[in-house]
C-alpha positions as CSV (number, residue, x, y, z in Angstrom):
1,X,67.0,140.7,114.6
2,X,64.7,142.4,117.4
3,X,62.4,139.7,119.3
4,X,59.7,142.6,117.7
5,X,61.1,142.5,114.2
6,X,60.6,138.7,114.8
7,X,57.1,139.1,116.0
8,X,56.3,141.5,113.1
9,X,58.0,139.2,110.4
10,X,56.1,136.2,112.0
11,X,52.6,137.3,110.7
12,X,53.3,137.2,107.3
13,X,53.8,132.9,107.2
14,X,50.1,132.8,109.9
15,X,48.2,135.1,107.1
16,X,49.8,132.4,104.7
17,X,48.7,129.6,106.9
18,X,45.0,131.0,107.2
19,X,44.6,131.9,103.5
20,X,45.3,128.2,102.9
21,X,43.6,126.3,105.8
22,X,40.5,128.6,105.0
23,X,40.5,128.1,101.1
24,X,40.9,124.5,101.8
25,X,37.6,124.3,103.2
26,X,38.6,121.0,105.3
27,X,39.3,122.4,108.9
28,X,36.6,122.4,111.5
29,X,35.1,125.8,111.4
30,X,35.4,126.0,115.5
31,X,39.0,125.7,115.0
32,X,39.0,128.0,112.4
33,X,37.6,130.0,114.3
34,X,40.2,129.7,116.9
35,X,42.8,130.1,114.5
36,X,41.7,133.9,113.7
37,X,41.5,134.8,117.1
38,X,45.1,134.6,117.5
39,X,45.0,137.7,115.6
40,X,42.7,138.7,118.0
41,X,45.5,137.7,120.2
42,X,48.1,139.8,118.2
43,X,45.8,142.7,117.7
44,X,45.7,143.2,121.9
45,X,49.4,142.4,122.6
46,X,50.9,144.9,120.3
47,X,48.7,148.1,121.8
48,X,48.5,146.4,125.2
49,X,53.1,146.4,124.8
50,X,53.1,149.8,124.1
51,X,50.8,150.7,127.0
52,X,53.0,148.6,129.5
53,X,56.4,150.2,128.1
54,X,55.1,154.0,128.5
55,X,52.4,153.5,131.4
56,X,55.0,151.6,133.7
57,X,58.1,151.5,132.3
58,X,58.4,148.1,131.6
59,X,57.5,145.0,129.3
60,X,53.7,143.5,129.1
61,X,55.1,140.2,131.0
62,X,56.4,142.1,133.7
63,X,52.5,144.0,134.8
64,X,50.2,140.8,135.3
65,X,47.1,142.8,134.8
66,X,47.6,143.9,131.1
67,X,50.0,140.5,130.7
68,X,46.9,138.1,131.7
69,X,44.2,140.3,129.8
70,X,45.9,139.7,126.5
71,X,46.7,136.4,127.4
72,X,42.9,135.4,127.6
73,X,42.9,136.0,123.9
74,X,45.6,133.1,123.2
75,X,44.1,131.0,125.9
76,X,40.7,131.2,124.3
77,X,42.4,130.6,120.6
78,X,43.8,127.2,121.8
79,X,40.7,126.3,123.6
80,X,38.7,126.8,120.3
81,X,41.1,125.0,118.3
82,X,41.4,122.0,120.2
83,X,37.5,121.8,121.0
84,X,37.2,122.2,117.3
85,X,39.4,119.2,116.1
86,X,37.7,117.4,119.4
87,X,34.7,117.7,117.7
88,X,35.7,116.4,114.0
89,X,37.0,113.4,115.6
90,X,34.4,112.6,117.8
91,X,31.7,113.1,114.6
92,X,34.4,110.7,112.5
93,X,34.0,108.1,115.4
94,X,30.3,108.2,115.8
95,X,29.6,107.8,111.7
């Protein structure tokens, strides 16, 4: 299996994993958020890929400018997530 067949395949467990951390209605909605913007994440690799492979000739990781733009998108994700959570706990602690 391709490492893009894998990446393709791997959505389909995440859509499952939102649908049920969304319906559950117990997840901070920071992190939440955070969670969908991986597919904001997703959304600007796949496009930003293609643009790397025919502008340059080469994979996103190897042109730093495209590689680092879409990786702002995952680096924002996790920084929503865990401020998210952060935030649950603290409100837990102070009640």
């Amino acid at each position: 299996m391709s490492k893009e067949t894998l990446f393709a395949v791997s959505l389909f467990p995440y859509l499952g994993f939102l649908y049920f951390v969304t319906k559950s209605g117990q997840t901070p909605r920071l992190a939440l958020i955070g969670f969908y913007v991986l597919l904001v994440f997703v959304a600007v690799t796949i496009p930003a890929g293609i643009y790397a492979q025919q502008a340059y000739g080469m994979e996103l990781a190897n042109v730093d400018w495209l590689h680092g733009s879409a990786e702002f998108f995952l680096t924002l994700s996790n920084i929503l997530v865990v401020l998210g959570f952060r935030n649950a706990v603290q409100k837990l602690k102070d009640s």
